[in-house]
C-alpha positions in Angstrom: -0.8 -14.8 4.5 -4.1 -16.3 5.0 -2.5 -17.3 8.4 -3.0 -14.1 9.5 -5.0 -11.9 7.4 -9.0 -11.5 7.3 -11.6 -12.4 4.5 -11.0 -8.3 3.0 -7.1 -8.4 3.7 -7.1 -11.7 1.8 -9.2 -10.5 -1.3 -7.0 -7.1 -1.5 -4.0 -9.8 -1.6 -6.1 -11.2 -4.5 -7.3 -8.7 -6.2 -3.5 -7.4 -6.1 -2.1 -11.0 -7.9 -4.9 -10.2 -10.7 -2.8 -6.7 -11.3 0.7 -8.8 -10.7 -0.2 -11.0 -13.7 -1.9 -7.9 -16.0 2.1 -5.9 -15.2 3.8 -9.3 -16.1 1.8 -9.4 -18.8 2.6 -6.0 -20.7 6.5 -6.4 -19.7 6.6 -8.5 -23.0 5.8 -5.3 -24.9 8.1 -2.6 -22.3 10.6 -4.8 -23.4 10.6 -3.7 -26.8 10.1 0.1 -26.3 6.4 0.0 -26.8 3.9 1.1 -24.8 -0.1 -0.1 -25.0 -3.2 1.7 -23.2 -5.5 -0.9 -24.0 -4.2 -3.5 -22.3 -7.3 -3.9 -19.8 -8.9 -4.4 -22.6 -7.5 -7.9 -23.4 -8.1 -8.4 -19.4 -12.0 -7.9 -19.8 -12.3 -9.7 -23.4 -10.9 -12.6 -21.4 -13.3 -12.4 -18.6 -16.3 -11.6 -20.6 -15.8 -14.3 -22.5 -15.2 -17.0 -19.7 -18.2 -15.0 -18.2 -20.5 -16.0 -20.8 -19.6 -19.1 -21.4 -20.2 -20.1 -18.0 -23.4 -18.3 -17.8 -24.6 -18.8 -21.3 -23.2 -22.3 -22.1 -22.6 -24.2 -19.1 -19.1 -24.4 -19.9 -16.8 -25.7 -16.6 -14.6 -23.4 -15.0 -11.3 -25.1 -17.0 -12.5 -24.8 -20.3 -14.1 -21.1 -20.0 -10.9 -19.5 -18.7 -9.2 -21.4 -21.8 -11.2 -20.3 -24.0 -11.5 -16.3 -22.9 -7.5 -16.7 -22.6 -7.1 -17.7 -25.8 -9.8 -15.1 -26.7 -8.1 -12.5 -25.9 -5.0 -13.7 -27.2 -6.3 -14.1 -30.7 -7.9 -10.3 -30.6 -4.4 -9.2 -29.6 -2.6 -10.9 -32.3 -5.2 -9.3 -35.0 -5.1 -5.9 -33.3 -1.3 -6.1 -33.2 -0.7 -6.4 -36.6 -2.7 -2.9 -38.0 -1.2 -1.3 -34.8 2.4 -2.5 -35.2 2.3 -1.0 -39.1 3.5 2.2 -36.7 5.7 3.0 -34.0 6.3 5.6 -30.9 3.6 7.7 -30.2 1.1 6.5 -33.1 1.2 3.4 -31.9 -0.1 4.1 -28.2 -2.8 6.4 -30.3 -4.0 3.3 -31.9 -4.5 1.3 -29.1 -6.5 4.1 -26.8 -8.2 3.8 -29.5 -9.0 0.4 -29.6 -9.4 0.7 -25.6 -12.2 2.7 -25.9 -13.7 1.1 -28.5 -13.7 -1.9 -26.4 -15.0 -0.2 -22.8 -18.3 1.0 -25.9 -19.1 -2.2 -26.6 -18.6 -3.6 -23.1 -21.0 -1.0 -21.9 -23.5 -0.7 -24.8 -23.5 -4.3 -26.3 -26.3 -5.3 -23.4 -27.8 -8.2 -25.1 -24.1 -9.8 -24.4 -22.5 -7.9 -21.8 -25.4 -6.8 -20.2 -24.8 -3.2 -20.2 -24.5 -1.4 -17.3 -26.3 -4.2 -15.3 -23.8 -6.5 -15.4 -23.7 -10.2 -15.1 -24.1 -12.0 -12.0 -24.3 -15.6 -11.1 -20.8 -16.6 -12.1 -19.7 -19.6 -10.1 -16.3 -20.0 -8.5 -14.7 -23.0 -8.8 -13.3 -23.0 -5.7 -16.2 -21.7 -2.7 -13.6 -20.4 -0.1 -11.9 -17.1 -0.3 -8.5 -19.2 1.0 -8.5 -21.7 -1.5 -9.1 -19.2 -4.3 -6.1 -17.6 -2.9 -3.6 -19.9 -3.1 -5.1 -20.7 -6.6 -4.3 -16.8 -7.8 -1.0 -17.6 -6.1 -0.1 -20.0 -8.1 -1.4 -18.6 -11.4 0.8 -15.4 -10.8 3.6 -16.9 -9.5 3.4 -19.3 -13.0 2.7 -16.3 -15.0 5.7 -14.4 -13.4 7.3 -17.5 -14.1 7.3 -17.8 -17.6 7.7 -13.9 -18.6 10.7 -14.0 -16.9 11.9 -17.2 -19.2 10.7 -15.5 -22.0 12.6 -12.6 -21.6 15.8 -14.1 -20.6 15.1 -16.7 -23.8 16.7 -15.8 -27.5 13.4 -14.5 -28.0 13.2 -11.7 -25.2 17.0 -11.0 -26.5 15.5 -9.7 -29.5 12.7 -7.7 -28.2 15.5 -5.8 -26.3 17.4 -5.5 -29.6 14.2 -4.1 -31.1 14.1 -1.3 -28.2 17.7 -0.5 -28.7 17.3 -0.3 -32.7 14.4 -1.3 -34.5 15.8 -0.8 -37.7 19.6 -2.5 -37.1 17.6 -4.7 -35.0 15.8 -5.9 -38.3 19.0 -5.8 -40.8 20.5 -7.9 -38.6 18.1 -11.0 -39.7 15.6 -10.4 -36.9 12.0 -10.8 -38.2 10.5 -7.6 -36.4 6.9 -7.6 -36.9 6.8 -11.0 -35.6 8.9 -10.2 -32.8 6.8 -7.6 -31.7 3.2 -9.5 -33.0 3.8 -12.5 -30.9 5.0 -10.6 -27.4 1.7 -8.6 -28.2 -0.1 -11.1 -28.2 1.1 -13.2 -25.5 0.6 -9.7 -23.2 -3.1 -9.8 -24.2 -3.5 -13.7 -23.5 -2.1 -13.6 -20.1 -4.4 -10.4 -19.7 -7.4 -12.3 -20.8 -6.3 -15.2 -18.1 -6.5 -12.8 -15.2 -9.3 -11.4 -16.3 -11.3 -15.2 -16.2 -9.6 -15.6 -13.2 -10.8 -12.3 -11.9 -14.6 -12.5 -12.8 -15.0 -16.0 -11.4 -13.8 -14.9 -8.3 -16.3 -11.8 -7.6 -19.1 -13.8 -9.4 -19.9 -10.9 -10.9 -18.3 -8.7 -14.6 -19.2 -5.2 -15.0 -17.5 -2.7 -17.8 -16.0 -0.5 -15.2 -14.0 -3.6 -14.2 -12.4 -3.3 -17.3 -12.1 1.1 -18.2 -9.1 1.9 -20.6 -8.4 4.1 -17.9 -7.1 1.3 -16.0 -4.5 0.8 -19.0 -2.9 3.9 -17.1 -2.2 2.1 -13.6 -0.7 -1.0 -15.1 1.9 1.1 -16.9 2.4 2.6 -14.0 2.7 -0.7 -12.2 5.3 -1.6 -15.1 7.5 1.4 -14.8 7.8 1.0 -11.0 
């Protein structure tokens, strides 16, 4: 691609990896039946954090997109556990819920996030618009990677159960809330990774990068 495509073809094709890696992402949870609208909010929790600990901290490129990864991760795994206490409808609720919560304190938490200012000044680790290309490439191609292992694994045979049945799924011996707490979690961190990915590409975070309503198109992008 970059053999032939311009500086804005090749920053749609990575802007468009970014939204390949946020749909891998919440196919852990499809598999089960369950359906989250705040999944762009693990992807700006991840860049937010990497954000500021580049800006704020000094951190290097590795360790801030660890961290915000595992960030977001973490959130996901405590938010998962109040939300997974229901099921169908309730539990999408809950998490607009916790969406827009989020996109508040994105854009009202200025001391941090700086509001609706922004933050600028994040550094990309890699200057050229190629290079950060095949970088993206790589991460979505590893991300696509290992969701697909998952979910042909033991472990993504039971999420499917779960869809099918929750509550044969369950009296067969599988551990549900676990089931579904972990592939919750694992959807946020791989959110938060393409959102530190994301903000040091743009040098730049802003909370409309991150609106709930974005929760919409990657559903979207999921059903397709």
């Amino acid at each position: 691609i970059p053999l032939f495509a311009g500086e804005y073809l090749l920053s749609v094709f990575i802007m468009t990896l970014f939204w390949i890696m946020l749909t891998a992402g919440l196919n852990l949870l499809g598999a089960m039946g369950y359906t989250s609208i705040c999944h762009c909010a693990f992807y700006g929790i991840g860049g937010y954090i990497s954000a500021l600990l580049t800006l704020k901290m000094g951190f290097p490129f590795v360790l801030s997109l660890a961290a915000g990864t595992l960030g977001a991760g973490l959130i996901g795994l405590l938010i998962g556990y109040p939300a997974f206490r229901v099921r169908g409808h309730y539990f999408a609720i809950l998490t607009l819920a916790f969406g827009l919560i989020i996109a508040l304190i994105f854009s009202n938490w200025r001391q941090v996030t700086g509001g609706d200012r922004g933050l600028t000044g994040i550094l990309s680790p890699i200057p050229s618009t190629e290079g950060y290309y095949y970088l993206t490439l790589g991460a979505a191609l590893a991300v696509i990677w290992v969701t697909d292992r998952i979910l042909r694994s033991s472990f993504g045979r039971q999420l499917v159960a779960i869809q099918e049945d929750e509550d044969l799924a369950q009296q067969m011996g599988i551990h549900t809330m676990r089931c579904k707490l972990i592939a919750f979690a694992l959807g946020a961190l791989l959110a938060g990774f393409a959102g530190g990915l994301m903000v040091h590409y743009v040098n730049f975070v802003h909370p409309d990068f991150f609106s709930f309503g974005y929760s919409f198109n990657v559903i979207m992008g999921m059903l397709m």
